[in-house]
ZAMARGU-4260 file (C-alpha; in steps of 0.2 Angstrom, whole numbers, plus 5000, padded with zeros to 4 digits):
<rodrens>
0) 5128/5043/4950 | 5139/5058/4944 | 5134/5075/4944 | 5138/5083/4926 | 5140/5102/4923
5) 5130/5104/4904 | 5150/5105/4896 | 5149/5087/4901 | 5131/5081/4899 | 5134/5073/4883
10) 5147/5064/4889 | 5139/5056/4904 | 5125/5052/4895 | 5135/5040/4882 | 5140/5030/4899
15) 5119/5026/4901 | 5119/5036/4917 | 5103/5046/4925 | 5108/5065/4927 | 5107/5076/4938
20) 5101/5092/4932 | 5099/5111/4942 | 5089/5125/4941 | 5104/5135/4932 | 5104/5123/4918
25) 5089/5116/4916 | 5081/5124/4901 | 5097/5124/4891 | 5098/5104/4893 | 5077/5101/4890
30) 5078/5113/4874 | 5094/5106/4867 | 5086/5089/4870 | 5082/5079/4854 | 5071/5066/4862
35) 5056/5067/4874 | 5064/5070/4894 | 5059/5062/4909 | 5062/5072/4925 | 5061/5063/4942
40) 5059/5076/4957 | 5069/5068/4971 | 5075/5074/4991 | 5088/5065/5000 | 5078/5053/5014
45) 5063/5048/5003 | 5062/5028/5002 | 5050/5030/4988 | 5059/5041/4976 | 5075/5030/4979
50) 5064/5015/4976 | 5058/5024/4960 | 5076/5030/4954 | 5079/5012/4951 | 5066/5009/4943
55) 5070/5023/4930 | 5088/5014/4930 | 5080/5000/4923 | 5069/5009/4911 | 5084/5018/4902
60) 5092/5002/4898 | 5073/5001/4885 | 5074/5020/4882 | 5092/5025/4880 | 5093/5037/4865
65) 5075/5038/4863 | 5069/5047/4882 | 5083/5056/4892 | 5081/5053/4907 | 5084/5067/4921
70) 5084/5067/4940 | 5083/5086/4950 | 5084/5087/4969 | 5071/5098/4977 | 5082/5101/4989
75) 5095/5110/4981 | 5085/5119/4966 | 5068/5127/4971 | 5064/5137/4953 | 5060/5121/4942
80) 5049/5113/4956 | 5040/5129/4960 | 5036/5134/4942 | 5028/5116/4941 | 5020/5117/4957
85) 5027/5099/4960 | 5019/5096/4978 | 5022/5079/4983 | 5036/5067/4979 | 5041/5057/4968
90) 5036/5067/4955 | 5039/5062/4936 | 5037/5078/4924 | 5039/5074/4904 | 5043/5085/4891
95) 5043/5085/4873 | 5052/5099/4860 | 5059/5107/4878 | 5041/5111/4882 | 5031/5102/4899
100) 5018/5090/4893 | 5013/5081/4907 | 5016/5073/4923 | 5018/5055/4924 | 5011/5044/4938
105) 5026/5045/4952 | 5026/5027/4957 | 5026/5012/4946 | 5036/5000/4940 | 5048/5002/4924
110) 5034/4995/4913 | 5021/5005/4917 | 5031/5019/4915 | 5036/5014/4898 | 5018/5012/4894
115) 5014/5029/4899 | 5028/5033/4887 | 5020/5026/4873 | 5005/5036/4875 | 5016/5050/4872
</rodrens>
């Protein structure tokens, strides 16, 4: 995974590449977003967010151009987190028109995520 500054965010995302996005420039990319976005809250040394970052990975090959997916250490930005009171992790947060919507279960496989999509 790269990291891209938002100059480049189009960019990576026409390679099919999950983000990583920050505090700094978060807001910009969910508001300029023409599709629903899917956040995964992650730290560095969680087995269960790894093993749900690939699952996401499988997912955007189904949803590429339709969800943008995103991924935001906790680690390294506290602002996004905290506003959403995200407490345990993984934690998937969707948002529609750049506003929050929901949170979506944090474990699961790449179908039942995309049927909690669809609900959408």
């Amino acid at each position: 995974m790269t990291r891209c500054s938002l100059r480049r965010f189009h960019e990576c995302r026409n390679r099919s590449m999950i983000v990583d996005v920050t505090d700094r420039d978060f807001d910009s990319v969910v508001e300029q977003s023409t599709v629903p976005v899917l956040v995964e809250f992650w730290k560095p040394g969680c087995g269960n967010c790894r093993a749900l970052l690939r699952e996401l990975e499988k997912l955007e090959v189904d949803v590429t151009g339709r969800v943008l997916i995103l991924k935001m250490n906790v680690e390294e930005n506290f602002q996004i987190p905290a506003e959403l009171e995200v407490r345990s992790l993984p934690a998937l947060a969707l948002y529609c028109q750049g506003a929050f919507e929901r949170f979506i279960g944090g474990m699961g496989t790449s179908e039942e995520i995309l049927k909690q999509l669809r609900m959408t």
